[in-house]
C-alpha angles and dihedrals in degrees: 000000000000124000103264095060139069131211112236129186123223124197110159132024093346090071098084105077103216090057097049088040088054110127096252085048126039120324093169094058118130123193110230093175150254121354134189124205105193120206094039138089126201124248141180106219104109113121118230123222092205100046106007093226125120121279131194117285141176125240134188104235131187094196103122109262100011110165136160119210120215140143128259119237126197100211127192102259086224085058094059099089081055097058102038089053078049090049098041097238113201081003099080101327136057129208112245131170108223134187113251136185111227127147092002085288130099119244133184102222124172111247127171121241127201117251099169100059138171113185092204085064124125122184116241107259084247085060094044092050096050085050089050091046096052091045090052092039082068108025104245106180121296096235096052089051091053090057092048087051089052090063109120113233146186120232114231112264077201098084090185095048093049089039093055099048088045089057089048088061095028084057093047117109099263 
């Protein structure tokens, strides 16, 4: 990592690299591979301002093994401003440095952490699918890709809007 770069962990729908490479997010970003962040589990309880569904969140956990898998991005510094307005920060997430397993080494990364929640949340089936192609993009553990795909999720009720995010993963190189 150079100095004019940042390591940054995705665990929900950042993980697929087209989506977090798109031109208003991170062009720069670089996928450096799989991450673990130990003590947490993943939820979807995040509420979103634009469509007022669940998003993916981090949690601290004492249940013995909690882990959330992610990959590991090395973004431009100058692209950072981008990605915390994409991520609402101070608007929904915080920005939080957590400690992450990658390589067998530990690393300090920047990650983002809800701070509007409602536990009766469920993501919309669109969101669920980009979190479970960026986890297959870059083999994330089967296991932990069989309990993302057991999420329950809402379909849209705005056609337009699911059909639009289908046809961004449907239109990935597979």
């Amino acid at each position: 990592m150079g100095a004019d770069t940042f390591l940054y962990f995705a665990y929900g729908s950042n993980m697929l690299s087209a989506r977090l490479r798109a031109p208003e997010r991170c062009p720069s970003a670089c996928a450096l591979g799989v991450a673990e962040l130990r003590g947490y589990e993943l939820r979807w309880h995040k509420r979103s301002k634009k469509d007022h569904s669940g998003k993916c969140d981090i949690v601290a956990s004492d249940v013995s093994g909690a882990a959330i898998f992610g990959v590991l991005y090395e973004i431009a510094n100058d692209e950072r401003a981008a990605l915390d307005r994409e991520e609402g920060l101070n608007k929904g997430y915080n920005a939080i440095e957590p400690t992450v397993i990658f390589g067998g080494s530990l690393l300090t990364v920047r990650s983002y952490q809800a701070s509007i929640i409602d536990p009766a949340l469920r993501p919309y089936t669109w969101y669920r699918a980009f979190v479970i192609a960026g986890a297959k993009e870059h083999g994330l553990p089967a296991s932990y890709i069989a309990g993302l795909e057991s999420v329950a999720a809402d379909e849209d009720a705005d056609r337009d809007r699911h059909d639009k995010n289908i046809g961004l993963i449907a239109g990935m190189p597979a």
